[in-house]
Backbone as a printed PyTorch tensor [residue, N CA C, xyz], in Angstrom:
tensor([[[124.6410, 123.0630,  98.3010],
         [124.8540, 121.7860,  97.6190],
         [126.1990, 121.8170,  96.8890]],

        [[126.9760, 120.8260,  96.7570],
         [128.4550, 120.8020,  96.1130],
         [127.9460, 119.7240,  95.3540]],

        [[128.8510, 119.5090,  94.0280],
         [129.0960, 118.9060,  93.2990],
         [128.8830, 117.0910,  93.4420]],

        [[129.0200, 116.8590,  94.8980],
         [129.2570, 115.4760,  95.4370],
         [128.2720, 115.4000,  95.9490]],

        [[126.9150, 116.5900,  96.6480],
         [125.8040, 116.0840,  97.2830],
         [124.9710, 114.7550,  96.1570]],

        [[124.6650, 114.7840,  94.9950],
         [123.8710, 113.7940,  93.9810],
         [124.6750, 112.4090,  94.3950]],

        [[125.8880, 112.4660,  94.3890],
         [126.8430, 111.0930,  94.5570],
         [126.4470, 110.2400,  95.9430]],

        [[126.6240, 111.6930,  96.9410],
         [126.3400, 110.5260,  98.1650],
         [124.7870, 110.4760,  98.6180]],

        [[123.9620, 111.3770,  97.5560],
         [122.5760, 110.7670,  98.2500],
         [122.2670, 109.3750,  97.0610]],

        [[122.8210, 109.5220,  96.5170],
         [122.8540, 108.2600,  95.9600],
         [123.6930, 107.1960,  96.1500]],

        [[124.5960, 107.3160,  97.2630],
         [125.8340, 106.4150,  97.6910],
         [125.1170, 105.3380,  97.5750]],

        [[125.4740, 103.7150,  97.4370],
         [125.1600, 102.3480,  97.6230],
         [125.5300, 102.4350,  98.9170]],

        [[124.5840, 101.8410, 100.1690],
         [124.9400, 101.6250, 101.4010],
         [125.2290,  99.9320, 101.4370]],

        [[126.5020,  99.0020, 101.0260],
         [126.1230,  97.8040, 101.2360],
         [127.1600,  97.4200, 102.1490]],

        [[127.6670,  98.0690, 103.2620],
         [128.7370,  97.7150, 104.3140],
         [127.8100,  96.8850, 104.8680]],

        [[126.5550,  96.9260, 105.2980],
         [126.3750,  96.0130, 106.4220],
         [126.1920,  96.6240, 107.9700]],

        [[127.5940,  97.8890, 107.8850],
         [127.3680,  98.4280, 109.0150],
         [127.6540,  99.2710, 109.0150]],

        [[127.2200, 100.7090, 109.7130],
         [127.4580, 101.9450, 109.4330],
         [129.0370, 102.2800, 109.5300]],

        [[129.9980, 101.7500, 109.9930],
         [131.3360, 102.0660, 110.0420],
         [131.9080, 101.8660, 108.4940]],

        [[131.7300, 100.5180, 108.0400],
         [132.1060, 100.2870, 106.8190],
         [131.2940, 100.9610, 105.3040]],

        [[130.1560, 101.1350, 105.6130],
         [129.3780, 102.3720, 104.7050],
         [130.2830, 103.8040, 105.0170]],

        [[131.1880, 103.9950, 106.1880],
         [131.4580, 105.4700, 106.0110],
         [133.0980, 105.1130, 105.2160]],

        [[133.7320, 103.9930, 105.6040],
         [135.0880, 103.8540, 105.1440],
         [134.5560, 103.6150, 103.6020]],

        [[133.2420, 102.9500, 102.8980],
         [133.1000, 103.2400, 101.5700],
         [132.7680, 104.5940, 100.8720]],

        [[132.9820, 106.0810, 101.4750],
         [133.3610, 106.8140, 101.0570],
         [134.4840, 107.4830,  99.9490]],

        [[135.3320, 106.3810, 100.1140],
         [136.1840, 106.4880,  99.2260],
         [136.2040, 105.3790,  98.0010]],

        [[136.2680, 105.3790,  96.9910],
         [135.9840, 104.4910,  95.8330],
         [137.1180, 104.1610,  95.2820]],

        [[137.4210, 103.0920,  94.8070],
         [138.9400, 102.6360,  94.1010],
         [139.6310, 102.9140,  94.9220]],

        [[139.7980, 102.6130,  96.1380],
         [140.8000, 102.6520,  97.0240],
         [142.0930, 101.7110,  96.5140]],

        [[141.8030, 101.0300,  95.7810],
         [142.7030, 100.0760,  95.0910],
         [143.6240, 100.4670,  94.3560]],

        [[143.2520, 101.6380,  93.5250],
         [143.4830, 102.2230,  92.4030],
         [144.7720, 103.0850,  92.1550]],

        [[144.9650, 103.7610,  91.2050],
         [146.0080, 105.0250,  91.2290],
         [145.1010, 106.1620,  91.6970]],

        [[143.7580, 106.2000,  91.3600],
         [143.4350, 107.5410,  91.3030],
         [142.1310, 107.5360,  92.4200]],

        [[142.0260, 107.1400,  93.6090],
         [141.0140, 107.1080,  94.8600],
         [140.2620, 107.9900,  94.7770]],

        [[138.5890, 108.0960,  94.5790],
         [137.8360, 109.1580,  94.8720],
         [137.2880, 109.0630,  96.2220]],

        [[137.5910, 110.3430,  97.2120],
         [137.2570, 110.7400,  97.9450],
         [135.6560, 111.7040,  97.8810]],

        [[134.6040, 111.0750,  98.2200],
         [133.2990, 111.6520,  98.2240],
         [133.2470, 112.7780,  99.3800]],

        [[134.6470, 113.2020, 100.8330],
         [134.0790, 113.6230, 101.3880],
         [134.9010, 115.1760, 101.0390]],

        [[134.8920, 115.9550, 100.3330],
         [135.3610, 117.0310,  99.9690],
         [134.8950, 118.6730, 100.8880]],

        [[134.2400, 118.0290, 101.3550],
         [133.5680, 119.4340, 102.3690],
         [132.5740, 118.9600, 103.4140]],

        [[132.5380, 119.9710, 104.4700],
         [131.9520, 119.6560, 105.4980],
         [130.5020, 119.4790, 105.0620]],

        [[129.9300, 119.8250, 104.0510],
         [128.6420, 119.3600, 103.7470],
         [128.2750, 118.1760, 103.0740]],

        [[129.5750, 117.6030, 102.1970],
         [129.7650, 115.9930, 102.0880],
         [129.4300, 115.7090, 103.0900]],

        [[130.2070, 115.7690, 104.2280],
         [129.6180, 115.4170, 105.4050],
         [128.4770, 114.4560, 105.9900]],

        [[127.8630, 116.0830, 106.2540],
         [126.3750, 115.7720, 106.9860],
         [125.7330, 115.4340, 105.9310]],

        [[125.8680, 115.4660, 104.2720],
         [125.5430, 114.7780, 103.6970],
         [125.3200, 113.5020, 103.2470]],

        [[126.5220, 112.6150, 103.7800],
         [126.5210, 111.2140, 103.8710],
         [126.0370, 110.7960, 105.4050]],

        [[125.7410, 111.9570, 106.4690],
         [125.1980, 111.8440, 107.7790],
         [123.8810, 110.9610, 107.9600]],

        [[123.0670, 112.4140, 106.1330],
         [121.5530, 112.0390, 106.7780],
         [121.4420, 110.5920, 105.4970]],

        [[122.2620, 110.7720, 104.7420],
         [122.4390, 108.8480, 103.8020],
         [122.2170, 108.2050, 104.7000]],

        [[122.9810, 107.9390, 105.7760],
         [123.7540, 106.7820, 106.6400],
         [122.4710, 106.8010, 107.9000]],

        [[122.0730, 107.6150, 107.9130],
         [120.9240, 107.8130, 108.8940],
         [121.2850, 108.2640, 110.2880]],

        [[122.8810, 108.6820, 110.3990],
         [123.3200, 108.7780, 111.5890],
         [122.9640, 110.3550, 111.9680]],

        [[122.2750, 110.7790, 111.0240],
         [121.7660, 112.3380, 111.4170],
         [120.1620, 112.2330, 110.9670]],

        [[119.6890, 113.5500, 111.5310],
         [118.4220, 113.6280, 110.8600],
         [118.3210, 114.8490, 110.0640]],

        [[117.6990, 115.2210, 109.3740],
         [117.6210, 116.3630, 108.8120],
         [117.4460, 117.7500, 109.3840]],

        [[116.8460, 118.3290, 110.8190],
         [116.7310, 119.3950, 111.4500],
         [118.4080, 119.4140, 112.0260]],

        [[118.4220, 117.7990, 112.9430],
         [120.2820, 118.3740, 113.2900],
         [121.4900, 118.9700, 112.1290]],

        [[120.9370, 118.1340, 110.8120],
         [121.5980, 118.5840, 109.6800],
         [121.6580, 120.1940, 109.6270]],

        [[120.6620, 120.8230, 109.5550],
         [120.1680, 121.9960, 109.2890],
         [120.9770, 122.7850, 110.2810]],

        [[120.8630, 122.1530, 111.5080],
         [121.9680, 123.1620, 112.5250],
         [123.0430, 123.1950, 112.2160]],

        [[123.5340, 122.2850, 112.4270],
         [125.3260, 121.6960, 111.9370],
         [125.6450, 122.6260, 110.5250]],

        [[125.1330, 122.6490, 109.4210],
         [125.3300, 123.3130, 108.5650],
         [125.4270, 125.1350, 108.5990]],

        [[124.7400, 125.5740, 109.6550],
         [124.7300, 127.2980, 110.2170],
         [125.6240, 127.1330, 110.9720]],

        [[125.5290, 125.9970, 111.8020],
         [126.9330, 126.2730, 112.8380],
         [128.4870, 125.9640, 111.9100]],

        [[128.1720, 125.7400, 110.8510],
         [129.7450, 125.6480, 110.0730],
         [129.8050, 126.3510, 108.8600]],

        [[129.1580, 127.5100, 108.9710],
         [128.8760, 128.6330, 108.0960],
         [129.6740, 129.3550, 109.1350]],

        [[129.3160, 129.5000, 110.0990],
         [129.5170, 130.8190, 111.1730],
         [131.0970, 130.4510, 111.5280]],

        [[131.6330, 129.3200, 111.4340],
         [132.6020, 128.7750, 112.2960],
         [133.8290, 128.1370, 111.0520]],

        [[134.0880, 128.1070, 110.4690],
         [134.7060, 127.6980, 108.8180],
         [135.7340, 126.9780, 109.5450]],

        [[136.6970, 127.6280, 110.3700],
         [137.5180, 126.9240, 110.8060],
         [137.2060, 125.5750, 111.6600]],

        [[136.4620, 125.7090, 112.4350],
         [135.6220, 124.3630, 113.0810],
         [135.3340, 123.2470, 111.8270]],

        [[134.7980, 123.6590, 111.0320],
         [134.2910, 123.1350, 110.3180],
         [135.4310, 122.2450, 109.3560]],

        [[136.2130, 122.7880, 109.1630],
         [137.2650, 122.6350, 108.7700],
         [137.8650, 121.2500, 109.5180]],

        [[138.0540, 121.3150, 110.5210],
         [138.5210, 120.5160, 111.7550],
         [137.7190, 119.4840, 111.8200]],

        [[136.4020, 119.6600, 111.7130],
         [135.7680, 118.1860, 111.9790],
         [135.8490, 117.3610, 110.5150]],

        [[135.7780, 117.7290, 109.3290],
         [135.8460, 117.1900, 108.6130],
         [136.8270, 116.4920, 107.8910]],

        [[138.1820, 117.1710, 108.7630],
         [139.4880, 116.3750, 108.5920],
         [139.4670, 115.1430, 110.2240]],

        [[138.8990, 115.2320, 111.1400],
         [138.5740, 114.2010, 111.8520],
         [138.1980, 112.8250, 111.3860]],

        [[136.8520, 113.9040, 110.6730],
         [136.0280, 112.7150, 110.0420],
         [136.6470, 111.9140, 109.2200]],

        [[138.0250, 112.4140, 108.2950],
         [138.3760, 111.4580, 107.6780],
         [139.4600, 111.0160, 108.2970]],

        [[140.3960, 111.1650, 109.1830],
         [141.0100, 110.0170, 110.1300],
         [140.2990, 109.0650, 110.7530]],

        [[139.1990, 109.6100, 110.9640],
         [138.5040, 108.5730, 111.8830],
         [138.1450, 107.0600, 110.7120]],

        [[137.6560, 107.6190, 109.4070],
         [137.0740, 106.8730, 108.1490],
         [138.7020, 105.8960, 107.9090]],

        [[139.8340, 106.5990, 108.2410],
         [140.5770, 105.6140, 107.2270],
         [141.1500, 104.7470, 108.4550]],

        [[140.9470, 105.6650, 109.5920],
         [140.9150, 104.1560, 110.7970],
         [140.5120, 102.9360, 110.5280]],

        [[139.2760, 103.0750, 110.5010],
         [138.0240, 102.4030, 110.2760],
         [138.7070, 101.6250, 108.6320]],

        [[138.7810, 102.2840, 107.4590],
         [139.4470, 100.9550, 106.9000],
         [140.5210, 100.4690, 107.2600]],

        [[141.3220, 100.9400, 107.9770],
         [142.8840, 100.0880, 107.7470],
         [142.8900,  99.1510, 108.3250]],

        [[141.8010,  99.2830, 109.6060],
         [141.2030,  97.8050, 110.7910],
         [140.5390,  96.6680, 109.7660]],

        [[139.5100,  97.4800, 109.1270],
         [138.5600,  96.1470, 108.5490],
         [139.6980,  95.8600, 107.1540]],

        [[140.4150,  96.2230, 106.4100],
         [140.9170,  96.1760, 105.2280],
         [142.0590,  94.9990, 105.7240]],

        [[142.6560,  94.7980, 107.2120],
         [143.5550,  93.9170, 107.7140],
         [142.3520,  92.6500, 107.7950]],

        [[141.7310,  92.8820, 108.6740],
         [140.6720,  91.7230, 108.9960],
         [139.9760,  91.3250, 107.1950]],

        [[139.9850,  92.1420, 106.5440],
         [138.9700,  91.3290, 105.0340],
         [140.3550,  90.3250, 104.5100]],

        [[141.6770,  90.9510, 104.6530],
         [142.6850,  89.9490, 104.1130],
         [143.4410,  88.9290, 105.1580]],

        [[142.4020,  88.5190, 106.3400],
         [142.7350,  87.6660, 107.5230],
         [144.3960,  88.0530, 108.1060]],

        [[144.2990,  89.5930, 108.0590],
         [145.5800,  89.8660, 108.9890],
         [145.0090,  90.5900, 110.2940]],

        [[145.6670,  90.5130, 111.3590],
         [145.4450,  91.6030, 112.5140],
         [145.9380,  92.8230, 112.5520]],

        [[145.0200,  93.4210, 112.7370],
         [145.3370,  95.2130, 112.6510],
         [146.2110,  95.7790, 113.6540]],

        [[147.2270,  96.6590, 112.9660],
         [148.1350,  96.7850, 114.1830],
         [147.5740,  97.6020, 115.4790]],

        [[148.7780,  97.6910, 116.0870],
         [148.0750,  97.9220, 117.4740],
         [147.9130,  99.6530, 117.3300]],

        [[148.6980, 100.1740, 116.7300],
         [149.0130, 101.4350, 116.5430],
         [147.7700, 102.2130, 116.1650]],

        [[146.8580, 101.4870, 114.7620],
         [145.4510, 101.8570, 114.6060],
         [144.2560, 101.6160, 115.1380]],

        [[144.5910, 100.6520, 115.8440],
         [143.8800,  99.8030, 117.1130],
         [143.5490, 101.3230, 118.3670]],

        [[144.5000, 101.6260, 118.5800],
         [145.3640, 102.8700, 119.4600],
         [144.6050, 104.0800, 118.7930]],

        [[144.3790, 104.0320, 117.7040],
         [143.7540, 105.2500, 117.2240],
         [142.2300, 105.4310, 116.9570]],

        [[141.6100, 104.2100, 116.8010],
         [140.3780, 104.0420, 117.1560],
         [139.9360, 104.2940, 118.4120]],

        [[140.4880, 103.3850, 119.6060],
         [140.2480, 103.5500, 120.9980],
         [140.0300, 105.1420, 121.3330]],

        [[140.9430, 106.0480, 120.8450],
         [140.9490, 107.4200, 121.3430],
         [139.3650, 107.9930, 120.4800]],

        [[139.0840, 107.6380, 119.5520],
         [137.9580, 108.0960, 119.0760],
         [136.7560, 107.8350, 119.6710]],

        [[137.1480, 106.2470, 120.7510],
         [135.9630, 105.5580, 121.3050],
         [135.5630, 106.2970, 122.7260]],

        [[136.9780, 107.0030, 123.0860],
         [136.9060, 107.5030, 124.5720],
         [136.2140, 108.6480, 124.3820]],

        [[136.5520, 109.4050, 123.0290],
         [135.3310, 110.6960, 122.7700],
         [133.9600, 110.3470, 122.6220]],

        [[133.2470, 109.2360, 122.4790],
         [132.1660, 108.7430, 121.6580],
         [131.7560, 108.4710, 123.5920]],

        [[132.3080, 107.6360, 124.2280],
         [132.1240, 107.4580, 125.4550],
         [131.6460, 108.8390, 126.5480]],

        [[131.9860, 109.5920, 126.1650],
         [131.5550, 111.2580, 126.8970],
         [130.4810, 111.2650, 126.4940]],

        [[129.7370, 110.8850, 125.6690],
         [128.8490, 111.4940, 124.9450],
         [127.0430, 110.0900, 124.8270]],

        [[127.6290, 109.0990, 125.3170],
         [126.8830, 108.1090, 125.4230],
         [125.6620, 108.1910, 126.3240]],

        [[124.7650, 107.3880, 126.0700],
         [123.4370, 107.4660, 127.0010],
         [122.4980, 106.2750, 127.0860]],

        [[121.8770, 105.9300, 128.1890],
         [120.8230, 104.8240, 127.5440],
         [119.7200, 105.2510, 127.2680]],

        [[118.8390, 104.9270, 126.1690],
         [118.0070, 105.2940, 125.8410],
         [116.8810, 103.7680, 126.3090]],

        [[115.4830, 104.3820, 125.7040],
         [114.5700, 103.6460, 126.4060],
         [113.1760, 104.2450, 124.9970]],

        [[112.6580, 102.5380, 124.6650],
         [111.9630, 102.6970, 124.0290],
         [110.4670, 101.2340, 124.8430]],

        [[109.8300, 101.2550, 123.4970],
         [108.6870, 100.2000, 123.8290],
         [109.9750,  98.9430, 123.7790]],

        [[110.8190,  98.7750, 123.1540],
         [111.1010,  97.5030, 122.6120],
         [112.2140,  96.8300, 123.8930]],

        [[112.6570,  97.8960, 124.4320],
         [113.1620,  97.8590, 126.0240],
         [114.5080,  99.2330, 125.5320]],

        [[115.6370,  98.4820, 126.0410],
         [117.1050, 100.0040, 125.7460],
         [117.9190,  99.7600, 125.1270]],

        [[118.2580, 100.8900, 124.5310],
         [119.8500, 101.1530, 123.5580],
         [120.3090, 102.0910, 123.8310]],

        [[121.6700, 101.9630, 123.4260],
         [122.3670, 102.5140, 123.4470],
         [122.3590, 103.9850, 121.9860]],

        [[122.4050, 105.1330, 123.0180],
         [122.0890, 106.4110, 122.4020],
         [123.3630, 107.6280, 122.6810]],

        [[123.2150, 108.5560, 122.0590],
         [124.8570, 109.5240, 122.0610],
         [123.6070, 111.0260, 121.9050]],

        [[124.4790, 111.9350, 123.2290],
         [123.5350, 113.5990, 123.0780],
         [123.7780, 114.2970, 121.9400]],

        [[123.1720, 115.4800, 122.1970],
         [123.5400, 116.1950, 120.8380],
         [124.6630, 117.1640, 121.6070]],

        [[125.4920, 117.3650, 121.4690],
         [126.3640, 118.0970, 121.7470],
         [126.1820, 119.2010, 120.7890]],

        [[127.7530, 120.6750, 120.7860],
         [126.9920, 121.7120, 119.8640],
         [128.5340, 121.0950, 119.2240]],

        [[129.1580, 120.5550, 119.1550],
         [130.3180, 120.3220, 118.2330],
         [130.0370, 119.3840, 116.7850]],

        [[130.8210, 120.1280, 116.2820],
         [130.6270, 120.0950, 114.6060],
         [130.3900, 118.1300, 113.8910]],

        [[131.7570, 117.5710, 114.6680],
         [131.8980, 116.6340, 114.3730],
         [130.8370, 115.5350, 115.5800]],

        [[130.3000, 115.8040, 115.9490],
         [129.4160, 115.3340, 117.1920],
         [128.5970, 113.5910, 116.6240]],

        [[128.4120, 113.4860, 115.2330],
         [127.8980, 112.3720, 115.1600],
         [128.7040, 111.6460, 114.5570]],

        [[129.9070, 111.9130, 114.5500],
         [131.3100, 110.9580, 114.1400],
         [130.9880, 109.1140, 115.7180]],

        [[130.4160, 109.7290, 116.6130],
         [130.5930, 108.5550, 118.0840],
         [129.7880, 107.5530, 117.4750]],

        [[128.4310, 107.8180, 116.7200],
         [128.2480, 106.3060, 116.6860],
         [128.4600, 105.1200, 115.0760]],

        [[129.3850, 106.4710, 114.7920],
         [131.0010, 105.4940, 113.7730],
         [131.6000, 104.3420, 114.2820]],

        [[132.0330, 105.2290, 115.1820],
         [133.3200, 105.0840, 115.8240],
         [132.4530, 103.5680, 116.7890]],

        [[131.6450, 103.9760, 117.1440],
         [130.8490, 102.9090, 118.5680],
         [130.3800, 101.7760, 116.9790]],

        [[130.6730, 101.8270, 116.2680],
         [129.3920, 100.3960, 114.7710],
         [131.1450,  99.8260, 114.8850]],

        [[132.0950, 101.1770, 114.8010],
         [133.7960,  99.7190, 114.0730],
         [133.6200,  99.1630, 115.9470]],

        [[133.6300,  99.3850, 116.9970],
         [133.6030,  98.7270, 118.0740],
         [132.9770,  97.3210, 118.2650]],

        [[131.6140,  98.2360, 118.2630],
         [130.8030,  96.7830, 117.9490],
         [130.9240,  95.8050, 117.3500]],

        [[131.3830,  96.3190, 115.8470],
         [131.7520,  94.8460, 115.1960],
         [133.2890,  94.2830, 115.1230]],

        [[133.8490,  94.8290, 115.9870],
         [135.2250,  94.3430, 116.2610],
         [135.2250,  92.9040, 117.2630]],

        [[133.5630,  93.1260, 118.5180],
         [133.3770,  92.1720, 119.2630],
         [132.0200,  91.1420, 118.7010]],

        [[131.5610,  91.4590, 117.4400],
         [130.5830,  90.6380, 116.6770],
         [131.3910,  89.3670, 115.9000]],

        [[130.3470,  88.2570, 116.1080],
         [131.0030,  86.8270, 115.4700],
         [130.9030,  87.0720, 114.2050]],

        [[130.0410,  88.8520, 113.4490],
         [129.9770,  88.9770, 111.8130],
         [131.4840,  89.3080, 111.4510]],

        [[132.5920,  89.6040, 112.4630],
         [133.5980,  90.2430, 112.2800],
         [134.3770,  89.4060, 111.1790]],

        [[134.2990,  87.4850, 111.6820],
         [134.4410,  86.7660, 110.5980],
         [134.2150,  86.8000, 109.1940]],

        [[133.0940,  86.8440, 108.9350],
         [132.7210,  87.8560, 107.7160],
         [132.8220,  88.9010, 106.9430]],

        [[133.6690,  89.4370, 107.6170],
         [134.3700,  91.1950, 106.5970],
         [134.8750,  90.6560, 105.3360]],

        [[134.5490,  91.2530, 104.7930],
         [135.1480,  91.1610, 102.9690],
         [135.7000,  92.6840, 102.5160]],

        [[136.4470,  92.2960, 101.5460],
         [136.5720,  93.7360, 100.3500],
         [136.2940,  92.9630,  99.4200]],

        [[135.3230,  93.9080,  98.5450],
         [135.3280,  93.6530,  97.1270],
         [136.6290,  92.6490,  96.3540]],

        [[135.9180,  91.5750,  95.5760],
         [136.7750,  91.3090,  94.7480],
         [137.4620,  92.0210,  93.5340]],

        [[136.3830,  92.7030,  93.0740],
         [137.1090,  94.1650,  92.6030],
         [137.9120,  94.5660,  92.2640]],

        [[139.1420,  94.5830,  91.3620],
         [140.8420,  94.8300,  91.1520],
         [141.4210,  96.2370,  91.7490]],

        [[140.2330,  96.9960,  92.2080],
         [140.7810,  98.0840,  92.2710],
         [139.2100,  99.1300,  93.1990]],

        [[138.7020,  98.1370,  93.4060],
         [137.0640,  98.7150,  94.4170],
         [137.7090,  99.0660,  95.9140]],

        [[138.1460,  97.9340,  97.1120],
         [138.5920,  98.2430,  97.8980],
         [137.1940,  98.4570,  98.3980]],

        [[136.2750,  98.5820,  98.4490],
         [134.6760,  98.3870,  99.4860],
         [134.9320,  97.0840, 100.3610]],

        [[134.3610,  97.4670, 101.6740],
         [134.1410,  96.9200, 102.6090],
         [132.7600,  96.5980, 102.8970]],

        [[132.3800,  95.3690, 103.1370],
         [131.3590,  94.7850, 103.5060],
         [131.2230,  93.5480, 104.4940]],

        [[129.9010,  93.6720, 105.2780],
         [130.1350,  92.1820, 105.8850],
         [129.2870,  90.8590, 104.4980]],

        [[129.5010,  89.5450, 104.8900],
         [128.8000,  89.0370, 104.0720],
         [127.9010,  88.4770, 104.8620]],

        [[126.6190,  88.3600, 104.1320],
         [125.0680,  88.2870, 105.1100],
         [124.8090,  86.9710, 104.3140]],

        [[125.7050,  86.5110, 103.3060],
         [124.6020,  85.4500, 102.4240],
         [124.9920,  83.9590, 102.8850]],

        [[123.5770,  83.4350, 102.7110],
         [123.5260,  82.3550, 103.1640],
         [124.8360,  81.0320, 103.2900]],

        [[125.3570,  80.9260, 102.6480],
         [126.5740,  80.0660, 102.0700],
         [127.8990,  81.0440, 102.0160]],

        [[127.5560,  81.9200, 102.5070],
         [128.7110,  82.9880, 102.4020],
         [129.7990,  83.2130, 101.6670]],

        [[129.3190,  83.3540, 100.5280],
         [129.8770,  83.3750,  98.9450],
         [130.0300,  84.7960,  98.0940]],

        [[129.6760,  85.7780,  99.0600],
         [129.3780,  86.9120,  98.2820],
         [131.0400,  87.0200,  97.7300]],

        [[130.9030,  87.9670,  96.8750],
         [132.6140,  88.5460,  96.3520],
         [132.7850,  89.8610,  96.0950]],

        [[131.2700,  90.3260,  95.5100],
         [131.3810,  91.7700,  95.4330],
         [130.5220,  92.6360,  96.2980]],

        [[130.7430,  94.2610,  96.2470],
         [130.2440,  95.0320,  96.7910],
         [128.4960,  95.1380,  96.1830]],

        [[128.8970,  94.9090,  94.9630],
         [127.3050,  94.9510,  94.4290],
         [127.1740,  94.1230,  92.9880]],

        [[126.6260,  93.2490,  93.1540],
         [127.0180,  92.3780,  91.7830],
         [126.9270,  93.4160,  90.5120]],

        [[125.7570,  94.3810,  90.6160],
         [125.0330,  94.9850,  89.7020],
         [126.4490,  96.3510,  88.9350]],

        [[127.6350,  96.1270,  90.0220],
         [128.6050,  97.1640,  89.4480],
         [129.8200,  96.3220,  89.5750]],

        [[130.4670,  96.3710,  90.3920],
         [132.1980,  95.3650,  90.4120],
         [131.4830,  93.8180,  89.8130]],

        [[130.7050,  93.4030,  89.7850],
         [130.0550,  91.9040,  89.1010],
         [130.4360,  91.9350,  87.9660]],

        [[129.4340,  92.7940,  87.8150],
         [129.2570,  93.2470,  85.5630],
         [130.6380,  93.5610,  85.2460]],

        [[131.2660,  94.2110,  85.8080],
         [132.3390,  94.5600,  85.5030],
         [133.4930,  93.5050,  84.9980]],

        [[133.1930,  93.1180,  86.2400],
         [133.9860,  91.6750,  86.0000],
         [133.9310,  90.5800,  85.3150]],

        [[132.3770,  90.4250,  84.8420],
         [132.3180,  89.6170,  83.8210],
         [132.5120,  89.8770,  82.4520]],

        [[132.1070,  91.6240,  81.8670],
         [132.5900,  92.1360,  81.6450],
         [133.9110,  92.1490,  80.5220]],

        [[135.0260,  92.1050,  81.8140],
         [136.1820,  91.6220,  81.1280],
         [136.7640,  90.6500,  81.0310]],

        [[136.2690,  89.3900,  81.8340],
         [136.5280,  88.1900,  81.9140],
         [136.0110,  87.8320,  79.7820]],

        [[135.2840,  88.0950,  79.6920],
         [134.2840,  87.8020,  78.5390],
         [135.1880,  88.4310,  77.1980]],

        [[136.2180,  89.5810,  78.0050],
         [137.0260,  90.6580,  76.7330],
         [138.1180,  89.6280,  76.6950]],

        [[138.5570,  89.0980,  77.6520],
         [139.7580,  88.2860,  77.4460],
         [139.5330,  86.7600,  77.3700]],

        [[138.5010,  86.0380,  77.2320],
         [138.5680,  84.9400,  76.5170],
         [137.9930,  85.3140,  75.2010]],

        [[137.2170,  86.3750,  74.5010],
         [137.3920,  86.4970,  73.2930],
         [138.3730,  86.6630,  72.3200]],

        [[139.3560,  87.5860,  73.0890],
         [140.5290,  88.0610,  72.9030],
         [141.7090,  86.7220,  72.3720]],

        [[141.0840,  85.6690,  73.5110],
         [142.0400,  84.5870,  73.6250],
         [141.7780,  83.4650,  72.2990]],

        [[140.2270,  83.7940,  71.7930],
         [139.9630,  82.7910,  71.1820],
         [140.1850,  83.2450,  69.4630]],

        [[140.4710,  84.6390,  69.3690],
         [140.9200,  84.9900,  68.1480],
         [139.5150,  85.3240,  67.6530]],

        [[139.6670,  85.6170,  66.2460],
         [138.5770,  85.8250,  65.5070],
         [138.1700,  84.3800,  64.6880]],

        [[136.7910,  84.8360,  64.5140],
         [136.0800,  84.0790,  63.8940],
         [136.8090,  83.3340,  62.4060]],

        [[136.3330,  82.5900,  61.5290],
         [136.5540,  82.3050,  60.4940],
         [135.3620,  82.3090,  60.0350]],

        [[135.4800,  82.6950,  58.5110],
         [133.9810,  83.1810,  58.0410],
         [133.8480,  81.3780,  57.0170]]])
């Protein structure tokens, strides 16, 4: 356990979609001072089994296999975060209605062609989906990241991407609400916040009282 496992099993999941829950790994992206939650390969698979893109026995492997292997380990977890700031610099263009250049566009695709090796159809009661093997490589459940920013690159929710209104949040979310009004990542934190200080500076503005 590191220092950051309590943070991300407690991460807020409110992207909407597992790509943008992993680019909210980083907090105050806005900011001077960005916290990065993924500090070690056990951040990781820690925000793996959050996100649900792992389960806990594959966890359990992945974690011996990057005991034994440091340098591997090493490697996927600097993947993992190219792949994460891919993934914002696409949706962070699209939340401020710009198009993402082609260059990161270019750098996603190569993540998609690895995710593509690794694809499968699966088959349940409900009919098929789309499923990814277990491979023995470290970074192995980075594909269906990489396959959620795809998907919603060709989803009509793509319209819907937001960042936090936030001065300095930088969270990515889609908006699900009815009238499609949302502004923050979670009213209950960038909200308060904001009202907050909205409330410090018209007091501020209105002077003090007279007794």
């Amino acid at each position: 356990m590191t220092e950051n496992t309590p943070k991300i099993q407690k991460l807020s999941l409110v992207g909407g979609r597992v790509c943008l829950d992993f680019a909210n790994t980083v907090s105050w992206r806005g900011g001077k001072a960005p916290k990065d939650l993924l500090q070690s390969y056990e951040d990781l698979v820690t925000w793996g089994i959050r996100s649900g893109v792992l389960g806990s026995q594959d966890a359990g492997a992945l974690l011996e296999h990057a005991v034994a292997d440091f340098d591997a380990a090493a490697k996927a977890l600097a993947r993992a975060r190219s792949l994460r700031e891919t993934i914002a610099r696409i949706f962070d263009a699209v939340a401020g209605g710009r198009s993402p250049d082609d260059t990161v566009l270019s750098d996603l695709t190569m993540f998609l062609r690895e995710a593509l090796s690794h694809v499968r159809l699966s088959r349940s009661a409900n009919g098929y989906g789309i499923d990814f093997e277990k491979g023995e490589s470290l970074d192995r459940f980075l594909s269906p990241v990489a396959w959620s920013a795809a998907e919603l690159l060709r989803d009509p929710a793509l319209a819907r991407v937001k960042s936090c209104s936030g001065k300095t949040c930088g969270w990515l979310f889609v908006d699900a609400s009815k009238n499609h009004s949302r502004r923050w990542c979670e009213m209950k934190d960038c909200g308060n916040r904001e009202k907050a200080r909205r409330h410090y500076h018209k007091t501020r503005a209105q002077g003090p009282r007279s007794v």
